[in-house]
Structures are given as C-alpha cells and as structure tokens.
C-alpha positions, 0 to 999 in steps of 0.5 A, spaced: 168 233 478 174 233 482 176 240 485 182 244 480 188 246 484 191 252 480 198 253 480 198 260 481 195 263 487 196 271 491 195 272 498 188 271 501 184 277 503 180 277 509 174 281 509 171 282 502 164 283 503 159 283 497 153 287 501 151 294 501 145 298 505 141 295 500 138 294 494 133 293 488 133 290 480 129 294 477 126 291 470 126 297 464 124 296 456 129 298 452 130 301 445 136 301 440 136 304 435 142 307 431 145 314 434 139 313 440 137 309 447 132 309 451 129 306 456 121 305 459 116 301 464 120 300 470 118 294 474 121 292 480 122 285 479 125 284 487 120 288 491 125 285 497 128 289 503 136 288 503 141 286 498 138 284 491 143 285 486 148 282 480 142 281 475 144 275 469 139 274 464 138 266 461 140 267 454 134 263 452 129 264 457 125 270 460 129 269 467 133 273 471 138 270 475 140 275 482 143 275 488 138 276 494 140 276 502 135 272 506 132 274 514 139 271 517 143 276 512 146 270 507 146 271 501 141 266 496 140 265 488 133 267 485 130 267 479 125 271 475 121 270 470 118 276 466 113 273 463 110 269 468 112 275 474 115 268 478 121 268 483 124 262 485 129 260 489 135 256 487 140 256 493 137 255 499 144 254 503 149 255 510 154 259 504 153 265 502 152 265 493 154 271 489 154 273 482 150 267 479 152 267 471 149 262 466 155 258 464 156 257 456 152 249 455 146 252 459 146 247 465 149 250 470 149 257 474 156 259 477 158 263 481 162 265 488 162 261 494 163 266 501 165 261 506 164 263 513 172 261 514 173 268 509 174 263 502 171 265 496 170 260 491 168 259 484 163 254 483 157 252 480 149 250 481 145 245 477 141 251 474 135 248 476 138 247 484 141 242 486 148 240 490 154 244 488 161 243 484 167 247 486 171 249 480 177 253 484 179 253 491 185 257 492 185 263 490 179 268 493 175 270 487 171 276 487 168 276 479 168 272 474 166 271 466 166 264 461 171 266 455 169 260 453 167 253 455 174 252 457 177 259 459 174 263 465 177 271 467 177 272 474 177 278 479 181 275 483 182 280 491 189 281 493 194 287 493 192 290 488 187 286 485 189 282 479 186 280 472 187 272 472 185 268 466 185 260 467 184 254 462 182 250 466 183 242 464 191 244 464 190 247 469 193 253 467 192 260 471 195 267 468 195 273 471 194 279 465 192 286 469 193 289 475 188 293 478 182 292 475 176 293 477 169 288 479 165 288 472 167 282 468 163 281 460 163 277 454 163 282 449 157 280 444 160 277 437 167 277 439 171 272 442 173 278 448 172 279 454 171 286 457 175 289 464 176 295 467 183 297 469 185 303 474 190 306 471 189 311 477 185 315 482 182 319 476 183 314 470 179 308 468 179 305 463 175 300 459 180 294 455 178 288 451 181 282 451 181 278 445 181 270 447 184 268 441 191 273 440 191 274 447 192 281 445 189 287 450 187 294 446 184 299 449 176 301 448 175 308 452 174 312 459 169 310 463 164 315 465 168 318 472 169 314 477 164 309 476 165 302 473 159 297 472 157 297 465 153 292 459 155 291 452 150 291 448 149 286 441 151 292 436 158 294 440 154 299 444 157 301 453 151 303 457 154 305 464 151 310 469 154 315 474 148 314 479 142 318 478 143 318 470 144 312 464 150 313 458 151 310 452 158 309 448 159 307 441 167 305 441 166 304 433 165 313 433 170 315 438 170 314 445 164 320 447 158 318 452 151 320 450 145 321 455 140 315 454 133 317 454 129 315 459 122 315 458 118 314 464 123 312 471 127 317 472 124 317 480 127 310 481 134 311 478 138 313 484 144 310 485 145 306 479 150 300 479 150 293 476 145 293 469 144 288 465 141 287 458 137 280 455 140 277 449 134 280 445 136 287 448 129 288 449 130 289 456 134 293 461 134 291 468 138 296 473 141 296 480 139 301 485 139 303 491 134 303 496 
C-alpha cells in the first residue's frame, strides 16, 4: 500500500510523549444491569515494571491488545489472552508503538508510530505481526478511532490540539473540533463517534459525532477534570476520577453514579484509560503503580 498524503496538515509538535511513571492494566469482571454497575476479581493481566497502558480488546476473542515499554524504554504491542492467561508479543521494533486498535475486517492492528525523529504516524500491524504499513505521515498523530473501513477520527497535536476526520481513499482530511481531548470511541450501536471537547479549564464535554450527517451533539459533562472513558452496549459512560468508578446514562440526563465495587477497590488509584470486552463481561482499568 502506498503511503496517503493528506491535504490538510498543522504544524508538527515536537515532544509529545505517551509515557507515565508507570503502570498496570488490571482485568475485572463486569455486571450490568439496569440502573446498577459493578465490578469484581481484579487480575493484574500485565504484572510489568514501566508503562503498560492503552487496553483493546478483539471483539471476538478473549484477548487484549496494550502498550508495553521493554528494558531499552521502547514501547511494543502485546496481547493477553484471558482464557489461557498468555501474553505474546506482537512488535518487537526500533519504533516506539502506541495505541494498537483492532481495525474493523479484523486483520490488522493500527496504531501510532513514534519515530526517534519526533514524527507520529498512524499505521497498521498484521494482527499476528508481521511488517508494518503506513497509512498517514504527515501530520503528528496522537489517537485515533475507525468510524468505518473508510473514515478515521484523529487526535491530531498542534496549537491547540484538533479533531481531524479523514476519508482515506479521497484523501480527504477535515478538521471538525478544537481543543479536544485523547479519548476517541466508536459508540456502540450507532454509526458515531465519541471526543472529548475542552470548552475550558473547568468545562469538559463528552460530544458525538454522527458518521452519516456529520452533525455533532452534545451527550454531557465529564466527571471533573478527567477525560478517559468507555462506552458500554446499552449507551452507558464509565469514567473515573483516579481512585473511583462513575457510570453515566445519557438516555436519564447527565448525572454520574458511583459503580460498585465488590472487591479491588485497593488496586484502584490513579485510574485512567478503561476498556470494555464486546461481550461486556470484562473490565480492564489502567492504574498506577
């Protein structure tokens, strides 16, 4: 495949860097039902000194792709498989990898390339492994999310940070938002996607774009100062504030409820990215160690 050249581009920023002090994915059960969520049997899934962060699970199979820093502080993708409590690494390279995300025809892992050189790239793994493709290079990405096989949403860096939404065999590149924030999501059942938009210091909003009309409505408030979340396959927002898990039901207004937690509550601290299976059984939750 030949690399894609967008026609819009911001000015590149220089060091953005994914890493933090350090971290762990933890693995919980999850219940759901009606008015009430809660979560149980935490498992630490990564067991790793460093950074190990930005969970995604395959929609089909119990596995959950991560970002990991190896001895030489370069980050790699792993897998884990829940069932058979494996991992496996998937990129052993010179490039730091971040972000892996199943692609839609669930053969491939994109994600963003850091190069040494300062670029950010998005591209894509054969989701076994394999060598990778480069699907765009010119502007510095930092998140992303598959509205379709067709259509990617970007984080892209700049001043301030942008919303870009991009039709890829056109080559068409649209800048939708400004100061957004990095949590990016399909929202499940609808053909939308989900940002975060900074309206100010003290105002964050959760907004959805639909992939059809291209109109973009307002879903609520985020809890305070946070901006990592998950949708769930009834419409539900989880988000946390660091030691505590909410729920938020758009459909009843724009409330957040603390969910429950049966038994973990010693290993929540410092929460930040969380990920739901496609069978919304499982929980898995970035913490700090």
């Amino acid at each position: 495949m030949k690399k894609i050249y967008l026609s819009f581009c911001l000015g590149l920023v220089s060091n953005f860097s994914f890493a933090q002090a350090g971290s762990e994915i933890f693995l919980f059960d999850l219940s759901v039902k009606k008015d009430k969520v809660s979560i149980s049997n935490p498992v630490n899934i990564t067991n790793h000194k460093g950074y190990d962060n930005q969970p995604f699970f395959h929609p089909d199979k119990p596995i959950i792709y991560y970002s990991s820093f190896n001895d030489d502080g370069r980050a790699d993708i792993r897998s884990y498989d829940y069932k058979t409590k494996k991992t496996t690494s998937i990129t052993e390279t010179p490039e730091k990898e971040y972000s892996p995300t199943v692609t839609l025809d669930k053969q491939s892992l994109s994600c963003i390339i850091q190069r040494d050189n300062g670029a950010q790239d998005l591209g894509k793994y054969p989701i076994d492994g394999g060598e990778p493709t480069v699907i765009i290079d010119n502007l510095t990405v930092g998140y992303h999310v598959w509205a379709d096989n067709s259509h990617v949403g970007l984080f892209v860096l700049g001043t301030p940070n942008t919303l870009h939404y991009v039709l890829l065999p056109m080559k068409r590149d649209t800048v939708l938002a400004q100061n957004i924030g990095r949590s990016l999501h399909r929202v499940p059942g609808e053909s939308a996607i989900s940002f975060i938009q900074k309206i100010s210091d003290n105002e964050w909003r959760i907004k959805k774009l639909n992939s059809q009309t291209m109109k973009i409505s307002d879903v609520g408030v985020t809890v305070t100062g946070h901006e990592d979340l998950a949708w769930l396959s009834d419409g539900k927002i989880l988000m946390s504030d660091g030691p505590k898990l909410f729920f938020m039901q758009p459909t009843k207004g724009p409330g957040w409820n603390e969910v429950k937690v049966v038994s973990g509550t010693e290993v929540l601290k410092g929460v930040t990215r969380l990920a739901v299976s496609q069978d919304g059984k499982k929980l898995a939750v970035v913490v700090s160690e």
